[in-house]
Each structure stands twice: as C-alpha cells, then as structure tokens.
C-alpha positions in Angstrom: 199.1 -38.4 132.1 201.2 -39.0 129.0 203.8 -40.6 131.1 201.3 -43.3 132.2 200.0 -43.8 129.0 203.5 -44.5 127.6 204.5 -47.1 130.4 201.1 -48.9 130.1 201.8 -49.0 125.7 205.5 -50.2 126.7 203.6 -52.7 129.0 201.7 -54.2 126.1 204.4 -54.0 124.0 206.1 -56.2 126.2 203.1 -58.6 126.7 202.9 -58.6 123.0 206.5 -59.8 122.4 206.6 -62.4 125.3 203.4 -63.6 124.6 202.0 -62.5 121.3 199.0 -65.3 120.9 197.6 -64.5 124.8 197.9 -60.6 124.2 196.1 -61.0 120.9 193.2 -63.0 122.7 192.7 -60.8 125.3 192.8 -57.5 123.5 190.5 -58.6 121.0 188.3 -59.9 123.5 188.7 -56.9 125.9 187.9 -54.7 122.6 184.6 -57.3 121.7 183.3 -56.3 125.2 183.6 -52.7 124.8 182.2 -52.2 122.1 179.2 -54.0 122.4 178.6 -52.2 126.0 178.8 -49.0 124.1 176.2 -50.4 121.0 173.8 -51.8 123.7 173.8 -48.0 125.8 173.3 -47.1 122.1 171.2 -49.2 121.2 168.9 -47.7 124.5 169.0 -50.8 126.5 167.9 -49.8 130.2 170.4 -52.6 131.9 173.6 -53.6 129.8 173.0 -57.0 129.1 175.8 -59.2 130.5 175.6 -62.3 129.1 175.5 -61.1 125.9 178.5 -58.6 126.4 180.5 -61.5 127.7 179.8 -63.8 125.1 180.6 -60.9 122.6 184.0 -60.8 124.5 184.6 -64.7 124.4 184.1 -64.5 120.4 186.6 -62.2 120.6 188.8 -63.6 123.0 188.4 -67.2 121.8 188.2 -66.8 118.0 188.7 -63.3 116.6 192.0 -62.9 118.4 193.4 -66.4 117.6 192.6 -66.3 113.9 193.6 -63.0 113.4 197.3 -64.4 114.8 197.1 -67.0 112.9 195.8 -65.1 110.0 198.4 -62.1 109.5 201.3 -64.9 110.4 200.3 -67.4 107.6 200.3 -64.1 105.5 203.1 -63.0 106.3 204.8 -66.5 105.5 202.9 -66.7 102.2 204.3 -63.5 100.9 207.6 -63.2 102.6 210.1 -61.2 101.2 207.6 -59.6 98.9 206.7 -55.6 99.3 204.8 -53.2 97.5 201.6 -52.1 96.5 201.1 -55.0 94.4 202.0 -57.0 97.0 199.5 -55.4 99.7 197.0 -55.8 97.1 197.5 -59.3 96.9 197.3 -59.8 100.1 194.1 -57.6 100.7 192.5 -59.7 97.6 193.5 -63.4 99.6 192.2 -61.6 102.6 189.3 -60.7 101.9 188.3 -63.4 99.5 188.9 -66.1 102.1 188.9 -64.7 105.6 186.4 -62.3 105.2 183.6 -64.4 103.8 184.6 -67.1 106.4 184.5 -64.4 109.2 181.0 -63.4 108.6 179.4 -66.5 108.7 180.9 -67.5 111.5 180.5 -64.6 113.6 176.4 -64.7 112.1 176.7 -68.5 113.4 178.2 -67.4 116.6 175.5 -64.7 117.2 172.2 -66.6 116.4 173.2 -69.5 118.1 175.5 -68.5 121.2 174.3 -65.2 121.8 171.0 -65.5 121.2 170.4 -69.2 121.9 168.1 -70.0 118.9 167.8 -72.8 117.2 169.8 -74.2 114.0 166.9 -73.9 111.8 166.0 -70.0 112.7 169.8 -69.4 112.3 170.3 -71.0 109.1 167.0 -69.2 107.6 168.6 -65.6 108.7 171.4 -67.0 106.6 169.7 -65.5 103.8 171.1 -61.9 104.9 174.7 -63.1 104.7 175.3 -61.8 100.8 174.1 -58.3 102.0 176.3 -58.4 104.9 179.1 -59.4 102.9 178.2 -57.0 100.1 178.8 -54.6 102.9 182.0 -55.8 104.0 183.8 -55.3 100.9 182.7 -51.7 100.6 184.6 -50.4 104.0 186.7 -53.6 105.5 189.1 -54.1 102.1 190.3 -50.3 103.1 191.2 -51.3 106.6 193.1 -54.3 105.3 194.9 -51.9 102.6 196.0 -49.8 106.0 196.8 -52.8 108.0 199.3 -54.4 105.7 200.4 -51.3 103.9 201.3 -49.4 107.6 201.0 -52.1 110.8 203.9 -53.8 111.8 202.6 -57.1 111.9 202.8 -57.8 115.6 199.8 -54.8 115.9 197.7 -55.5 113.2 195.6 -58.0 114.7 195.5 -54.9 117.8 194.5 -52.4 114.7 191.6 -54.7 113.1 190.3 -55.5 116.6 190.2 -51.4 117.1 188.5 -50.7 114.1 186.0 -53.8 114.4 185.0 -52.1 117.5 184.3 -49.1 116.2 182.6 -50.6 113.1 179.8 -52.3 115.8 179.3 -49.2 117.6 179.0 -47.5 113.8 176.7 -50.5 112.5 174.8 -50.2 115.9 174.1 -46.8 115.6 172.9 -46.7 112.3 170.4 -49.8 113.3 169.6 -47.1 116.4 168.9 -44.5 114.0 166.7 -47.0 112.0 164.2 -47.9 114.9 163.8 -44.4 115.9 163.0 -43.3 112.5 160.5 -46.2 112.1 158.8 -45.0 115.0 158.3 -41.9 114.1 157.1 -42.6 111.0 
C-alpha cells in the first residue's frame, strides 16, 4: 500500500513540475468537490446534491487554484531573496490583508449567485455578514498562512491551503450541523 501511495505522490510531483498551473486547478478543484460531498452528508442531505458539488469544484478548479498560483508566485517575486520570521510575517500580513478579504467576497459572490442562483439584490443584502466572516478568517486562516510560507515549498502551498480549505468547510459545516440540531431541540 505504501508503495502505491509513493508512486501516485511521485506522479503528482511530476504533474506538478511539468505543469504546475493545470495541477494546481485540478487539485484544488478535485479538493472543492470533496469536501463539499462530505459537508452536504454532514449536513444530512438524503441525495448529494450535484450541481452544487460541481459548481463548488469549478470555483475551485477555475478560481481558487489559479489565484492561489498566481498568488504564492507574485509572493514569492515580491519578497525574493528575503527569509525569516519577519519576512513570513510580512508576507502573512500582505496576504491576508489583500487576498483574504478579496477571497471572501468573492467566494460569498460565487455562492449566492452561481450556486444558489439568486438574484444580485438578495446577494448583495447577505453582504451584510461579510465583516463577521472575515472577522472569522483572521482568527484561524493567518495560522495556516504562517505554516504555508514558513514550511511549504512553494510549488505545494497552493496543494496545502486547498487541503486545509477543505477541511475548514467540512469543520464550518459541521458546526452549522450542530447549530440546526440544537435549534431543534430547543
């Protein structure tokens, strides 16, 4: 079993180097998918809902991915040469001072209006939760970044924040589960 696991991580290694933008789209995509399968069986959905899924797995594949590249290169320009903890934390302030906020809204944009076809107007009113959401986001994802750049190569960081963005849905879905089923009782 460990033998197959090592040839399929040499595999994507080799994906990754030949084609490092294309790898990047499709694991962040791949990742998207799976873990909002998992928060919709969390969630107690009776039939996964595969629309959404896939469209979860498009934002991935066709934004997250791409702008993570994009992201951790133009970093990695902007600071080159430079190491340290002063310099991670720099880079961890930019990050989450620019592409964080950015992120958010787009992905809140992506949701309301992609994924659950509703209208500007109703999407731009649930706007009015993005400073909470944020809020949120600098308590946990300003650690992640800290890891990424302090400890990922940069050719798997984009690989490491897809991972933990995964895990953070199923984490944020369960705690929305958790919600509903204590408002029931209640």
């Amino acid at each position: 079993m460990s033998e197959v696991v090592a040839m399929a991580g040499q595999a994507y290694m080799r994906q990754l180097q030949a084609h490092p933008l294309r790898t990047k789209a499709i694991t962040s995509g791949v990742l998207a998918g799976c873990s909002d399968a998992v928060a919709q069986k969390i969630s107690g959905v009776a039939k996964l809902q595969l629309r959404r899924l896939l469209l979860i797995a498009l934002y991935g594949f066709a934004y997250a991915g791409p702008f993570g590249h994009f992201l951790h290169k133009l970093m990695d320009k902007f600071f080159k040469g430079k190491k340290g903890k002063e310099t991670t934390a720099k880079k961890v302030l930019v990050e989450q001072l620019t592409a964080s906020p950015w992120n958010n809204m787009m992905f809140m944009m992506y949701y309301g209006l992609v994924v659950e076809g509703r209208p500007f107007g109703q999407v731009k009113s649930k706007l009015k939760d993005y400073a909470s959401v944020q809020l949120t986001a600098w308590k946990f994802w300003p650690i992640v970044s800290w890891i990424n750049y302090e400890h990922m190569p940069l050719q798997l960081r984009v690989l490491f924040h897809s991972f933990v963005a995964s895990c953070w849905a199923v984490l944020l879905n369960l705690k929305a589960a958790r919600s509903i089923a204590n408002t029931k009782k209640a």
